[in-house]
C-alpha angles and dihedrals in degrees: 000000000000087000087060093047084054106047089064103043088109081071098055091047095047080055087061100052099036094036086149095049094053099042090046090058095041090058099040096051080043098062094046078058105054087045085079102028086066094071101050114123137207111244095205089184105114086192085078103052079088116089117261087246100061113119090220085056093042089054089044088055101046092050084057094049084043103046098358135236111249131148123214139202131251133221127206122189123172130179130142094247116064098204091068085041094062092035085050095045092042095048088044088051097050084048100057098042087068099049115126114215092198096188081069111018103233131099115257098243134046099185149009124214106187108129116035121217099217096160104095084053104055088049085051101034100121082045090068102044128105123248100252087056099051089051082058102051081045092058090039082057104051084040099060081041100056090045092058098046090053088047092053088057118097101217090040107137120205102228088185113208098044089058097037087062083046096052089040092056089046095051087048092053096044087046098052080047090046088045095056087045099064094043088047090049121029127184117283098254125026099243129156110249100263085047090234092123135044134186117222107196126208136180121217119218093211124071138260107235081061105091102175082065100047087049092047086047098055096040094052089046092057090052085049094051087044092059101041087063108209092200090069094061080049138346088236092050110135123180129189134175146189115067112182089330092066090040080066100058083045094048093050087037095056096042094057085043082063106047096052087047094055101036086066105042088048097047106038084045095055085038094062082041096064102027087060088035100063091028090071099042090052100048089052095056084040087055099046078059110114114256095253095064097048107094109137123085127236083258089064086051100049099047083057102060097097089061093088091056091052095048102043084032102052094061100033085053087054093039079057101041091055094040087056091032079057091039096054085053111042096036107014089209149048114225123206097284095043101043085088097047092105100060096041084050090062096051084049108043093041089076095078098046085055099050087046093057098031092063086030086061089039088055090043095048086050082060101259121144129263095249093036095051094047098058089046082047082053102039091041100043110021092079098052088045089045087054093046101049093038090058097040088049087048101063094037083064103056082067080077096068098056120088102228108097098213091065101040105038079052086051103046086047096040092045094044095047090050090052100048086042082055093053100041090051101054093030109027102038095050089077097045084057095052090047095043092046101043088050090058091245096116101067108211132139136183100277107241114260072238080071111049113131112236117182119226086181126051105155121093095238122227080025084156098041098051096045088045096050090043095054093053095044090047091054091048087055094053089047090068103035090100089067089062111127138216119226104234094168114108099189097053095067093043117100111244108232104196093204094062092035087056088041082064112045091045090063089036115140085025110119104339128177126197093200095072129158094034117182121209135206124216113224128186106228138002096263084064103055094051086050089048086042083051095046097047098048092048086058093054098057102038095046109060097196085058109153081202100115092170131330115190118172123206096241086077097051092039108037106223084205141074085216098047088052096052092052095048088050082057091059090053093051088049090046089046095047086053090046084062096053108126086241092057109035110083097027114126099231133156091207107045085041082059078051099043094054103035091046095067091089101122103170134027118293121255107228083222097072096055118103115257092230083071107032088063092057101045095032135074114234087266085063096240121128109269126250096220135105117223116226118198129201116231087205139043117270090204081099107071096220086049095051084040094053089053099047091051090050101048107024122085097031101186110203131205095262091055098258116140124203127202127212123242136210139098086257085056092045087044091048088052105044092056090047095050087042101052091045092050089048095078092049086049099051101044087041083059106053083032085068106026083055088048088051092046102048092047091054098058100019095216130102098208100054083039093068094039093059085061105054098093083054106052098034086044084055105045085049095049080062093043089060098039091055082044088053102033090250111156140193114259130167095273095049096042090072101058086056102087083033091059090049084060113051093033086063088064097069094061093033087058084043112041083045092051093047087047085055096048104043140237120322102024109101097129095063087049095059093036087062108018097024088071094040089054091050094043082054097047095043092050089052088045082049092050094048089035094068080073092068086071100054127103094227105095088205095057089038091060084054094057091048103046076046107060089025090056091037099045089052099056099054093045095059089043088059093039108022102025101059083039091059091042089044092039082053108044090052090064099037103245088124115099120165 
């Protein structure tokens, strides 16, 4: 590595003697950069951390281009008197209907869903039901009949149990038909049951992903709802407004929130750092001047703190600038994970601008030039930075191999930035050095020969004991990694938004379903969904853990065929014939009056007559029946294992004709991202510590020091997993992600060390903590700073990054402070160290 550092020290020294030239084109090319960063957005769409190629993903596009995607809004009007309600909800719907959206030059809805015409369906109800359930009804039929008939006999005996079996199957089959009959026909308006609240359901024309729609929307919406005045139709009159729309313009909304947040926590945080930092290491080698050459006052100090933060700044702000400009080009969009990468980046690439002008201010204070003291900066330091930014970029790189977009889009952005942070420190800051410190503002002076350090300890002291007491708490700590746990729970790295939570719970009870996150699967042609219909149904009764808890297709509520509506024509003349029964006839039944009036379809049933509030769910945009087959969940997916469990069941059916059908849905996305993510996480990992130890051991050539180097890795990793079993932290997919990145930084702090000691020599440990021991701390405090803004979001997932962060970082460089100079004393007392 020391032979590439010095292949391109001419361009350090061109640098030197052109510091305005350089810094001109930077900044220009800069600029151009930042031009594009600027509009890049922040995708918060987790479905699309999957590659585009994913057959989970394919299937979840091609059912939006088949039935659409769109999200609507929900209205919520609540008054105690239902009438004002209706009239409310009628006029609001007129008038929304009419609202101009001018930036695009459409109006913002498309459509209204408010009363609901169900009469054509309850006087075609057994029309539309499937097969299965007409031969129940069938069956319910003969049965009653058959009861009757026996009860009408004189000499009929009542043997209990057996009937009662009997009365028990026939009440499960009339409920599943009951069941698909509400769900079929819903009441005509959707009102909660005291009738006190009614919804009121829009669908916008703009999409979703455009969020200067979605705020005009709302905003304008406000201002509708204000003139309309609800209190007018009755003096209790509330209306509220979003659903899961509105919890997207939150969502974006408080994401950006945090990232700003924590940009400038973190930043402004890592900036007084620094600024203190340097302003005290200055002012002590200012002050073991000689008195002669101290001629400026602690004013003149003081005015100059903020220096350090324009020369490490400037080139960590155009380092940024080009890494986001890149990033604009190459990806278009930051998802979830990556939205926080710029200020982690500066946490991150600011370590090697402080290395560079920690040891530049060391060779000035020993009475160097300028120029001179910036090449040997250069020369002494620039090896140990390059290592350490080409490892950590490294592993950040592998990142770039794994599917899962939320590991390798961090990686591309985080490598990259580490790279171009690399370049801007040893070629960019160079220049800023020559034209500070030529224009005084830089205060430094030759040290008196009165204030040369001179060690009277050398020796790291308790070297045995601290190598002893890490290696048993280190093997404790590995005892116990098996009981590490993954986070499954969805919910609990979701942000809560109280607006939508209250929006919930205030139309809570209105138009509920309990077959809720249903997945669907696309067929091409009729003959394949009955085989998928015929699949499916055959897995949920022969696995008795099945997570099916119905699947139902179109196809058998609207026959596709001439042929399968007459046959079906042919059920409801056989269900009519039994009606009139003279058993039945005259009996005073809910149910068979459901039968009577639902059975009267004699021909088959124009798709024009049916209501649009069902023809939207049962149609593709082209208003033909789908071809595809609905699969629903018997237990909630907001448990990754769960929605795990259901992808791997239902997804990939494999016909006879060798067609194979994937399942769609955002749960089934969900479900395979974090499975593609958890099994990727091991690969990454050990890709990671397989190429931070390569470039390692090619640095210093030497196995030995190699491993040494690592040391504060591998022990400050074990013992990060040593304190989250201690505190019931677990991995999740946000976390997961800063692993290998962690592997990465924490290998900087032994490979500045274990370089520093080579340079000085044996027996002079002391001297290298003293200097680069602080350089290395300042560094790693500034990363943990940087990571540490996250703790402060409101996004638990992004929250969890923050913690493993600081927690991983924070150990390694405390065992490379600790650890790391007992090793090296404990072995140089016993001369196993060679250089």
């Amino acid at each position: 590595m020391h032979k590439i550092i010095k292949f391109f020290e001419p361009l350090v020294e061109y640098n030197i003697k052109h510091p305005f030239w350089v810094l001109f084109v930077s900044i220009t090319i800069a600029v151009i950069a930042a031009s594009f960063a600027v509009n890049l957005k922040v995708d918060t769409d987790i479905a699309n951390l999957l590659p585009e190629d994913h057959p989970n993903v394919q299937a979840l596009e091609k059912l939006k281009n088949e039935v659409g995607g769109e999200t609507e809004m929900k209205v919520a009007i609540k008054s105690p008197d239902f009438e004002a309600n209706v009239e409310f909800a009628n006029q609001l719907a007129e008038e929304s209907l009419e609202l101009y959206y001018p930036r695009n030059g459409y109006n913002y809805f498309s459509r209204a869903e408010f009363r609901r015409d169900t009469d054509v369906l309850k006087d075609n109800s057994l029309y539309l039901a499937t097969e299965p359930e007409l031969q129940d009804i069938i069956q319910f039929l003969q049965d009653e009949i058959d009861d009757a008939r026996a009860e009408a006999n004189p000499f009929f005996v009542d043997f209990g149990d057996e009937f009662d079996d009997e009365e028990q199957d026939e009440e499960q089959d009339m409920g599943q038909f009951r069941e698909a009959y509400d769900n079929l026909i819903p009441p005509e308006y959707p009102v909660s049951e005291d009738s006190s609240l009614v919804i009121l359901t829009l669908y916008p024309t703009g999409p979703q992903s455009d969020l200067t729609y979605l705020e005009d929307l709302f905003e304008e919406y406000d201002e509708l709802i204000s003139s309309l005045n609800p209190q007018s139709y009755h003096p209790e009159m509330e209306v509220r407004f979003g659903g899961r729309l509105k919890r997207h313009l939150n969502e974006f909304e408080s994401i950006m929130n945090d990232v700003f947040n924590s940009f400038s926590l973190g930043i402004s945080s890592v900036l007084i750092l620094v600024m203190l930092y340097f302003w005290i290491k200055k002012y002590i080698n200012y002050r073991r001047g000689s008195a002669g050459q101290r001629k400026h006052s602690l004013f003149d100090q003081i005015i100059r703190m903020p220096v350090p933060i324009l020369i490490i700044g400037i080139p960590l702000l155009i380092s940024l600038t080009w890494t986001f400009g890149i990033t604009y080009f190459y990806l278009g969009v930051l998802n979830t994970m990556t939205s926080v990468l710029f200020v982690i980046l500066f946490g991150l690439g600011i370590d090697y601008g402080i290395h560079y002008y920690a040891r530049y201010i060391e060779l000035r204070s020993s009475g160097r030039s300028v120029d001179k003291s910036v090449c040997e900066a250069y020369m002494k330091s620039g090896t140990a930075i390059f290592v350490s930014a080409l490892t950590t970029a490294s592993a950040l790189f592998v990142l770039m191999f794994a599917d899962f977009r939320g590991f390798s889009e961090f990686g591309f952005i985080a490598g990259l930035g580490i790279m171009l942070a690399l370049v801007c420190m040893l070629f960019i800051l160079p220049a800023l050095l020559v034209i500070f410190d030529r224009w005084k503002w830089i205060l430094l002076v030759k040290r008196s020969d009165d204030f040369k350090f001179k060690s009277t300890k050398n020796r790291f002291p308790y070297s045995t004991a601290v190598v002893s007491a890490s290696i048993l708490i280190t093997v404790i700590a590995l005892a116990f990694v098996g009981d590490m746990r993954f986070e499954y729970q969805f919910s609990k790295l979701e942000p809560v938004f109280e607006e939508y939570e209250e929006f919930k719970d205030f139309t809570a009870g209105v138009d509920e379903n309990s077959r809720s996150n249903p997945a669907y699967i696309i067929a091409d042609n009729n003959e394949d969904v009955f085989e998928i219909l015929e699949i499916l149904r055959e897995k949920k009764a022969n696995n008795p853990d099945t997570m099916i808890d119905d699947v139902e297709a179109l196809q058998e509520r609207f026959p596709p065929t001439e042929e399968m509506a007459n046959q079906k024509l042919e059920y409801l003349a056989e269900v009519r014939q039994l009606l009139q029964n003279s058993f039945l006839v005259n009996q005073d039944n809910e149910t068979l009056d459901i039968l009577r009036r639902g059975s009267q379809t004699t021909e088959p049933l124009d798709k024009n007559r049916i209501p649009d509030f069902l023809k939207n769910r049962f149609t593709n945009r082209d208003g033909e029946i789908g071809k595809f087959v609905i699969i629903y969940p018997d237990r909630g997916l907001s448990d990754g294992r769960n929605s795990i469990a259901f992808k791997n069941e239902i997804s990939g059916i494999e016909l006879d004709n060798g067609k194979t059908y994937y399942a769609a849905s955002t749960s089934i996305v969900a479900a395979s991202m974090l499975e593609l993510m958890r099994n990727e996480s091991p690969y990454m990992v050990a890709g990671t510590l397989i190429i931070v130890f390569m470039f390692i051991l090619f640095s210093f050539g030497n196995l030995r020091w190699s491993l040494i180097a690592l040391i504060p890795l591998l022990i400050g990793l074990t013992w990060l997993f040593g304190i989250m079993l201690i505190f019931g932290l677990k991995f999740n997919f946000y976390n997961l992600v800063v692993l290998p990145a962690i592997l990465g930084i924490g290998c900087d702090n032994g490979i500045h060390l274990a370089h520093r000691f080579r340079d000085e020599g044996k027996k002079n440990m002391t001297e290298v903590l003293r200097s680069t021991g602080q350089h290395i701390t300042i560094g790693s405090l500034t990363t943990m700073m940087g990571f540490a803004g996250l703790l402060f979001t409101s996004h638990p997932g992004l929250q969890s990054i923050g913690i493993m962060a600081v927690i991983g970082i924070g150990m390694t460089l405390f065992t490379a402070l600790t650890v790391l100079p007992s090793l090296v004393q404990f072995m140089e007392d016993r001369n196993w160290i060679h250089d």
